[in-house]
VEXDREN-2710 file (C-alpha; in Angstrom, 1 decimal):
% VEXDREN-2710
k/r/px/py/pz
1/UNK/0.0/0.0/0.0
2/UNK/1.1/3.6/-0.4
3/UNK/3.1/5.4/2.3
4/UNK/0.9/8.5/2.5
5/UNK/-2.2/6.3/2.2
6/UNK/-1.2/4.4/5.2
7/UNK/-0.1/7.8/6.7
8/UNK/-3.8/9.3/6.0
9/UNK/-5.2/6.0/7.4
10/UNK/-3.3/5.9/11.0
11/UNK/-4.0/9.8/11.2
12/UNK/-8.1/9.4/10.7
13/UNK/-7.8/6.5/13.6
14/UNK/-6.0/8.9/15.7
15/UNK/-8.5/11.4/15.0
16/UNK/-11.3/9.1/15.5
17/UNK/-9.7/7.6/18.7
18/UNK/-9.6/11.5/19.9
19/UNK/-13.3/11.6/19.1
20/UNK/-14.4/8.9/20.7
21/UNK/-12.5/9.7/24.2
22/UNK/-13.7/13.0/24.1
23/UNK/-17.4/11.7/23.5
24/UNK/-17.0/9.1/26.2
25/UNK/-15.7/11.7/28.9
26/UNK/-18.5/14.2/27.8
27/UNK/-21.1/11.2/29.4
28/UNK/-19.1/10.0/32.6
29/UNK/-17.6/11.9/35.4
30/UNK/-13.4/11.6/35.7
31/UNK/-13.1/9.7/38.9
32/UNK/-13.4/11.7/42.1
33/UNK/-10.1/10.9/43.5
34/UNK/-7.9/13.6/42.5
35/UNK/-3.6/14.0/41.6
36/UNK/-1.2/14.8/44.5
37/UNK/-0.8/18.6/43.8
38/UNK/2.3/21.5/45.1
39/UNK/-0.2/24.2/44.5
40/UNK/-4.0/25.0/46.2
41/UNK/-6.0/22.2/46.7
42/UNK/-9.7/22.4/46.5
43/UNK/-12.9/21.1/48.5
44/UNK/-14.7/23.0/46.1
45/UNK/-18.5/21.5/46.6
46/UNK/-20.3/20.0/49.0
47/UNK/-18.2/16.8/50.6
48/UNK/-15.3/17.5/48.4
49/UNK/-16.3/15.8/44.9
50/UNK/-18.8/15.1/42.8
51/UNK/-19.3/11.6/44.4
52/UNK/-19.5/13.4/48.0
53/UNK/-16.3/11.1/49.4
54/UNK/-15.9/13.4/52.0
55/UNK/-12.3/12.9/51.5
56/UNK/-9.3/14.5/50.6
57/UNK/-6.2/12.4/49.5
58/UNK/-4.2/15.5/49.1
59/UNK/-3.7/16.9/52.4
60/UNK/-0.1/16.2/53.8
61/UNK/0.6/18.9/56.2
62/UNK/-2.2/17.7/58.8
63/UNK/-1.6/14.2/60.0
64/UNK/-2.1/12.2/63.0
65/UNK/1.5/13.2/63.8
66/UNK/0.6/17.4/63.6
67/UNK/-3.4/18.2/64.4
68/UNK/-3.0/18.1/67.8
69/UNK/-0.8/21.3/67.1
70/UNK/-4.0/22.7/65.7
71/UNK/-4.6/26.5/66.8
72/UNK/-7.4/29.6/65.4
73/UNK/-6.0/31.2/62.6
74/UNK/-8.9/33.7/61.9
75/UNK/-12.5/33.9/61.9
76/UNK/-15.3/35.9/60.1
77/UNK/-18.7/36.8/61.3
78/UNK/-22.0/37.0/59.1
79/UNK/-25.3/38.5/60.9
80/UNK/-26.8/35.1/61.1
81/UNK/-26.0/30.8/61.7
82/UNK/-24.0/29.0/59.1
83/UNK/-25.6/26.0/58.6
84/UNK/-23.8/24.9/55.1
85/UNK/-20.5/23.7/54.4
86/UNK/-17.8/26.0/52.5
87/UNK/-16.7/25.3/49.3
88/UNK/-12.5/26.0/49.2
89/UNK/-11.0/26.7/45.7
90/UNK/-7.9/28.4/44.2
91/UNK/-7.3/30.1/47.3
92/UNK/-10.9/31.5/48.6
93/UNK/-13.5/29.8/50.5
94/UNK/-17.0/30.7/50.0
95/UNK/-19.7/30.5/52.3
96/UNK/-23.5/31.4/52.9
97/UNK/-25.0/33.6/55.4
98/UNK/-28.0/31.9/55.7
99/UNK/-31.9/33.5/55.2
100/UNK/-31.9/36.4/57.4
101/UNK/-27.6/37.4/56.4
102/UNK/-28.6/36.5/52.5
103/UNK/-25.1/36.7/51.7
104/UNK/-23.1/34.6/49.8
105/UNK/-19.0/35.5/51.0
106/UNK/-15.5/34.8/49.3
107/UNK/-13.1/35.2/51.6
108/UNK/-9.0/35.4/51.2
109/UNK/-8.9/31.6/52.7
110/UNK/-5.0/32.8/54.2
111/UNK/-6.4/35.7/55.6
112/UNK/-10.1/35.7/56.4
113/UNK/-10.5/39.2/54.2
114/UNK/-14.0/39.8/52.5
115/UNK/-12.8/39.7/48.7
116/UNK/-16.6/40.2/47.7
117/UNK/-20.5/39.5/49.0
118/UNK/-23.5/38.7/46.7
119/UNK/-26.7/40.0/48.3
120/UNK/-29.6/37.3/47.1
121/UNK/-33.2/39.4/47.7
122/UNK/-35.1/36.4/47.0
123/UNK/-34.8/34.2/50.5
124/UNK/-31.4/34.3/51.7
125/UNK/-28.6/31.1/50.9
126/UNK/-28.3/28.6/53.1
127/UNK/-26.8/25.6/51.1
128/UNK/-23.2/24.5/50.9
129/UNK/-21.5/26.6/47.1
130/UNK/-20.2/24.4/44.3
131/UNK/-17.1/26.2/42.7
132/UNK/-16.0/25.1/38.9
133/UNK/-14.2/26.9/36.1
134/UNK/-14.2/30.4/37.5
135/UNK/-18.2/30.2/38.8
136/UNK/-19.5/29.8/41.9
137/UNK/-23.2/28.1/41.7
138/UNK/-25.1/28.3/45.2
139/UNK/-29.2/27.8/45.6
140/UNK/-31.7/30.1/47.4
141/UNK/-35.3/29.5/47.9
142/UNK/-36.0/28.5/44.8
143/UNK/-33.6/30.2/43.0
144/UNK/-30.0/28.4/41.4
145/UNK/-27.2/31.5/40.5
146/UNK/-24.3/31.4/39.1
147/UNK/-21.9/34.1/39.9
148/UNK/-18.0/34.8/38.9
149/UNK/-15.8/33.1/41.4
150/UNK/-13.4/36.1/41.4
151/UNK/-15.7/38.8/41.4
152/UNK/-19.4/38.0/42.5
153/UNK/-21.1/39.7/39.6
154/UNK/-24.1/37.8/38.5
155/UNK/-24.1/35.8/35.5
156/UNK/-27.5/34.0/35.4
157/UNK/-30.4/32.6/37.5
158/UNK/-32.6/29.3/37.2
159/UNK/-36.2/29.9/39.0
160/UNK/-38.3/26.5/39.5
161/UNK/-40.7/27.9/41.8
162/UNK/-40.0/25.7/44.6
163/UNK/-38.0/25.8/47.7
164/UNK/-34.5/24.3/47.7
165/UNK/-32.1/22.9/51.0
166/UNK/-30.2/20.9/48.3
167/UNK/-26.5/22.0/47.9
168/UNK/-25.8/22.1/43.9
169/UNK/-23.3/19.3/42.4
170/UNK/-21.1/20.6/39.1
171/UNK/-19.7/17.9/37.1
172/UNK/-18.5/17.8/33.1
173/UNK/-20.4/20.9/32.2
174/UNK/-23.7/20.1/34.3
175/UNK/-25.4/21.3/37.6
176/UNK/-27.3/19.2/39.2
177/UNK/-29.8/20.4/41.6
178/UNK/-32.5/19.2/43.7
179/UNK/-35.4/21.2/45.0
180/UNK/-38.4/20.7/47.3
181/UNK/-40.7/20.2/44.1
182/UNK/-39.7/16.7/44.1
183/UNK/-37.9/17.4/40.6
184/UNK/-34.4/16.9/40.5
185/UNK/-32.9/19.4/36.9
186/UNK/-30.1/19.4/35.4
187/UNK/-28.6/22.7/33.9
188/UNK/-26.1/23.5/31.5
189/UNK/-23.4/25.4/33.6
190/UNK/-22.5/28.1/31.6
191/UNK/-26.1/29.2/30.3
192/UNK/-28.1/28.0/33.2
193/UNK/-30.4/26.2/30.5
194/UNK/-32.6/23.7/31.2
195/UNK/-31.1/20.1/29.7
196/UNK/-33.8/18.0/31.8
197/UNK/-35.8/17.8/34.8
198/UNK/-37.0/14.9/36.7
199/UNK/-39.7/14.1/39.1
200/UNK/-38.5/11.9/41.9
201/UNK/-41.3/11.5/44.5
202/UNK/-41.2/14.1/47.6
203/UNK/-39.2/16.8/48.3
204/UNK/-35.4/16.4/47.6
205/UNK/-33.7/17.4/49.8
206/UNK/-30.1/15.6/49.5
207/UNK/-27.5/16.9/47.5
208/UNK/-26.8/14.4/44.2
209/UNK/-24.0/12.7/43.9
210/UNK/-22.9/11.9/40.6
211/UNK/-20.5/9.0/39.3
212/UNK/-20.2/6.8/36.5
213/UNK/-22.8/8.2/34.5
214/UNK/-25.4/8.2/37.1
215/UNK/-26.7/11.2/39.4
216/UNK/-28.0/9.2/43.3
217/UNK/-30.4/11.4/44.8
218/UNK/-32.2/10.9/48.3
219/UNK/-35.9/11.8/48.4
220/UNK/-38.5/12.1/50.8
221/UNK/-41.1/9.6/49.5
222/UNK/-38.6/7.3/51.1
223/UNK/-36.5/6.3/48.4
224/UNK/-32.5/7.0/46.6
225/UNK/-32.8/7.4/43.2
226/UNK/-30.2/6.7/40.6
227/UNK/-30.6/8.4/37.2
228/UNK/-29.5/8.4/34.0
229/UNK/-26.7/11.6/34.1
230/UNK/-27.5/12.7/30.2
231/UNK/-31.2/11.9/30.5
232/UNK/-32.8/12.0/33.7
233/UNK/-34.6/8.6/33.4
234/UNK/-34.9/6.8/36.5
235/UNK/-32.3/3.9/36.3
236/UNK/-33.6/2.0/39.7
237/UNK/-34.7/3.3/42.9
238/UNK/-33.9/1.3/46.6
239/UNK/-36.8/2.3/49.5
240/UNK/-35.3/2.7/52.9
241/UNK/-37.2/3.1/56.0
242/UNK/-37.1/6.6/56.2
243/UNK/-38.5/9.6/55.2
244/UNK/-35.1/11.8/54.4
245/UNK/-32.1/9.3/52.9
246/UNK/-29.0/11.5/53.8
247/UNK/-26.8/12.7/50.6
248/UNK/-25.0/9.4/49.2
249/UNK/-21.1/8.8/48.9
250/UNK/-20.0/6.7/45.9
251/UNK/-16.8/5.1/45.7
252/UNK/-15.9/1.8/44.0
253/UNK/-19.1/0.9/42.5
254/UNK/-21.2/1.5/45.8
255/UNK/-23.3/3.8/47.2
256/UNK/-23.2/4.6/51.0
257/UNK/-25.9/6.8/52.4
258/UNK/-27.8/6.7/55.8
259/UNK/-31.3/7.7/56.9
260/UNK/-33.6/8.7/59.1
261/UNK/-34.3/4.7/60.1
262/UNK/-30.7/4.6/62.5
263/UNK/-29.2/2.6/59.0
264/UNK/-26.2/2.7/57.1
265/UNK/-26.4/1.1/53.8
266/UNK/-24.5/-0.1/50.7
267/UNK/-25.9/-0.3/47.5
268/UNK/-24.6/-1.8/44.0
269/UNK/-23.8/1.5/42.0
270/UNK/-25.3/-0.3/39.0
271/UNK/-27.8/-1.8/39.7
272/UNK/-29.2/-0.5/43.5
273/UNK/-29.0/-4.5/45.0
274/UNK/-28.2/-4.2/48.7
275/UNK/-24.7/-5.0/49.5
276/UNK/-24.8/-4.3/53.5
277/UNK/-26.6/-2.2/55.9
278/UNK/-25.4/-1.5/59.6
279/UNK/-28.1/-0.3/62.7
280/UNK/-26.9/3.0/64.6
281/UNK/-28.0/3.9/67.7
282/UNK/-30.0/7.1/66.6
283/UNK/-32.4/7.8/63.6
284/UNK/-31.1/10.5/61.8
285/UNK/-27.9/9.6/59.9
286/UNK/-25.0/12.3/58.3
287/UNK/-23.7/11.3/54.6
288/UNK/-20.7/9.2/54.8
289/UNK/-17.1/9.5/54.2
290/UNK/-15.3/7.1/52.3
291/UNK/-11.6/6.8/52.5
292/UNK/-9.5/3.8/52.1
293/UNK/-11.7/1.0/53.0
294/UNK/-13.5/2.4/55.6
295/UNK/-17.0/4.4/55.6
296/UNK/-17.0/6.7/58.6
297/UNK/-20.7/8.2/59.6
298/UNK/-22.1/10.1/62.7
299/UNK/-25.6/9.4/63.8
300/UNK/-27.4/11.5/66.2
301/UNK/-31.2/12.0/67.9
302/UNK/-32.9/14.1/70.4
303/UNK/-31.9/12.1/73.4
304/UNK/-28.4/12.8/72.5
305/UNK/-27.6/9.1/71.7
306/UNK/-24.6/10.6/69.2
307/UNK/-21.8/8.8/67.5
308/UNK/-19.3/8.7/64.9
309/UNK/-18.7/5.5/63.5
310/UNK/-16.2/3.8/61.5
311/UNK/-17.4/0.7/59.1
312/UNK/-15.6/-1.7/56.9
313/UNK/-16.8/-0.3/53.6
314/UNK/-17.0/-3.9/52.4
315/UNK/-18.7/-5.7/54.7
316/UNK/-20.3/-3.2/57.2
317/UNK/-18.7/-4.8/60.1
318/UNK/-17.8/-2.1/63.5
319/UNK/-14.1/-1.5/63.2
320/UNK/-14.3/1.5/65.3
321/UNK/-17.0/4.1/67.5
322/UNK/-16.8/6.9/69.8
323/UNK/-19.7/8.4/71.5
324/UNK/-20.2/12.2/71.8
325/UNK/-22.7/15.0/71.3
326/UNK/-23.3/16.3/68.0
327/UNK/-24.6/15.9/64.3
328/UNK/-22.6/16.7/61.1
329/UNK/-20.9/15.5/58.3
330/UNK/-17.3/13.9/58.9
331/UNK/-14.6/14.7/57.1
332/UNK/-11.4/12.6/56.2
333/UNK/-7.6/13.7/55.0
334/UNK/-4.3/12.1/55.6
335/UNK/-5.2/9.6/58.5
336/UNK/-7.5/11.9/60.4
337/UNK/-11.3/12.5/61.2
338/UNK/-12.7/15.6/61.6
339/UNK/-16.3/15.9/63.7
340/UNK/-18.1/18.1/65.2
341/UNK/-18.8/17.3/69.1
342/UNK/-21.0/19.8/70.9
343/UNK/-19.5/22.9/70.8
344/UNK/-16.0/21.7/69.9
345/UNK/-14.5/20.7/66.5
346/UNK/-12.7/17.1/67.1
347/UNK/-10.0/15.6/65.2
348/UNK/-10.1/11.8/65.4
349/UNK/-7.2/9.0/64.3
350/UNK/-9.2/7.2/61.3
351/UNK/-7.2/3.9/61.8
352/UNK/-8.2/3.6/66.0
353/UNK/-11.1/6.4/66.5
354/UNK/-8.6/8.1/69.2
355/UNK/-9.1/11.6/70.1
356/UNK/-6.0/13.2/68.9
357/UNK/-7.3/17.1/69.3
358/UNK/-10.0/18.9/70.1
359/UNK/-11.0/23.2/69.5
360/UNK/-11.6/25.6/72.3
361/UNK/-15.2/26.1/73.1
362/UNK/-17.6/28.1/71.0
363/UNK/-20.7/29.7/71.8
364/UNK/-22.8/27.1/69.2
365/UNK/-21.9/24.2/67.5
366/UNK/-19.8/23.5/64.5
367/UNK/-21.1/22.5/61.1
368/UNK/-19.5/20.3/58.1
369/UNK/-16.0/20.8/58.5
370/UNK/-13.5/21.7/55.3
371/UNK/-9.4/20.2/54.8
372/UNK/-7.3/21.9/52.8
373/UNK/-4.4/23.3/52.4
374/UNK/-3.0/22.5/56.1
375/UNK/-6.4/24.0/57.4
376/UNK/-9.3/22.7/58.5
377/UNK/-12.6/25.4/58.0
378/UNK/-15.7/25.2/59.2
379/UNK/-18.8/27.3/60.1
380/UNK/-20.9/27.5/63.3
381/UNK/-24.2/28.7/64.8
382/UNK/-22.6/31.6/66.5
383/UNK/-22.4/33.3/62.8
384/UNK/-18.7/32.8/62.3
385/UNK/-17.0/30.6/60.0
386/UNK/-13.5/29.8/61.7
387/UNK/-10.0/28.8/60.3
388/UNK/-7.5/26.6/62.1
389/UNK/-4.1/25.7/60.9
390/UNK/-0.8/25.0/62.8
391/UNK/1.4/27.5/64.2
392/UNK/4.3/29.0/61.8
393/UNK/2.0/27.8/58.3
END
């Protein structure tokens, strides 16, 4: 055959190879575990990723060795509680003032200096920000925005007419978005157009986690729902005993979420089959973290029956609990468990469940805690969002 006909014929399969890779990464998330990085590292949505691990592999300067060194860096107050996570990216963490404040902050995350607020008029924000390719997307009332990560200004505004307590999920191009409608939409992340919506039963409440093509989603007609990430079409559906399934985890093929029925469970990714479920010791369940083999959850009621567990993520077996007072999601980087106890932040050893530091007392409690960077953030019901790092970084 010809030299340049064979050349044209290996340079169409490269091209079509090119294609086809591009295509297939358009209609599946990258996995959620991310590079070792030198520069920032980012917890820039809601429980880190898109497939809400709760965990960050990158973090090198807090270990079990180091948090006990752990001291207040800074804090800043907003004029009401801060019930959502932060979102940390490029150097800025952003986080809501809740309804009455109606404030949506970047702050310098070295400093604690307001770079910008975003006033919303419509209801105030109150769920954990999502931060990808220069936007920040946070939901009010019934309101999704998408502002300019650097600078606040507005760039658009998706109205369902229907309240929302759902923190917003970016992936590939895509916001997902529950609200309490019972619809679950999808929107194009750069227009804020419509690409599909989907009724799943009650009000949805849980953030979605998406992974492998699939958005899980917890509603309250009882049920996690798995759909179709390009489509919205219900793939399968598992009913738990509870009214509110907590947001799900997904890591490995399996979904981990708990509920308002004192369960942990494990699902098949695929095809929702049960894999495992484990009984806590109060109804209402946080989402998981998921780091190496192990699923660590905190379960908490009115009578103050609280604790944080650690559970083989393969089997579901007890490798680990401590009791305390409190109810929040856990976070997980470089051997350590963070927690909220009370009115203290704790940092737990993820391999024993020791107590290996614990913050000075606050005037309220501590929400979803934040690792990156060598600091651990978090917000509390006295208004502030605090910063701890160790002495000299």
């Amino acid at each position: 055959m010809n030299k340049r006909i064979i050349g044209w014929a290996v340079l169409l399969m490269v091209i079509s190879c090119m294609v086809a890779g591009q295509t297939a990464l358009a209609q599946s998330n990258p996995p959620c575990a991310r590079a070792s990085a030198t520069a920032f590292v980012n917890w820039p949505q809601f429980h880190s990723d898109p497939c809400h691990t709760g965990y960050n592999p990158n973090e090198f300067l807090l270990s079990a060795g180091t948090v006990g060194s752990l001291v207040l860096d800074w804090k800043y107050t907003t004029s009401d509680v801060i019930f959502a996570s932060p979102a940390v990216a490029n150097g800025v963490v952003y986080i809501p003032g809740d309804r009455s404040d109606r404030h949506l902050y970047a702050l310098n995350a070295s400093t604690g200096a307001l770079l910008w607020k975003y006033l919303d008029e419509s209801g105030g924000v109150s769920t954990s920000p999502a931060v990808a390719n220069g936007v920040v997307y946070v939901a009010s009332y019934d309101n999704l925005y998408a502002l300019n990560a650097a600078t606040g200004e507005f760039l658009w505004r998706y109205t369902t007419g229907g309240g929302v307590s759902s923190a917003p999920t970016v992936v590939n191009g895509v916001v997902y978005v529950g609200f309490d409608n019972s619809h679950l939409y999808a929107l194009n992340a750069a227009t804020g157009a419509l690409l599909w919506d989907s009724q799943v039963g009650y009000a949805v409440s849980s953030s979605p986690a998406v992974a492998n093509g699939l958005v899980y989603v917890g509603s309250g007609d009882h049920k996690l729902y798995a759909l179709n990430a390009l489509t919205g079409v219900v793939v399968w559906s598992y009913t738990a005993g509870s009214i509110i399934p907590s947001p799900a985890a997904v890591v490995d093929g399996v979904v981990y979420f708990g509920c308002w029925d004192y369960n942990v469970y494990a699902l098949n990714a695929s095809t929702g089959a049960l894999l495992w479920k484990y009984a806590t010791e109060a109804n209402e369940v946080s989402t998981p973290a998921v780091a190496n083999g192990v699923v660590y959850v905190v379960s908490n009621d009115v009578q103050y029956n609280d604790n944080l567990y650690a559970l083989n993520a393969t089997t579901g077996a007890l490798l680990w609990g401590s009791r305390g007072w409190g109810w929040s999601d856990p976070a997980v980087a470089n051997g350590v468990v963070y927690a909220p106890w009370g009115i203290n932040l704790y940092a737990f050893d993820a391999g024993t469940g020791a107590i290996l530091w614990q913050s000075q007392s606050t005037p309220g409690g501590f929400e979803s805690p934040v690792v990156a960077n060598g600091v651990v953030y978090v917000g509390s019901y006295d208004n502030n969002l605090y910063a701890f790092h160790l002495p000299g970084h």
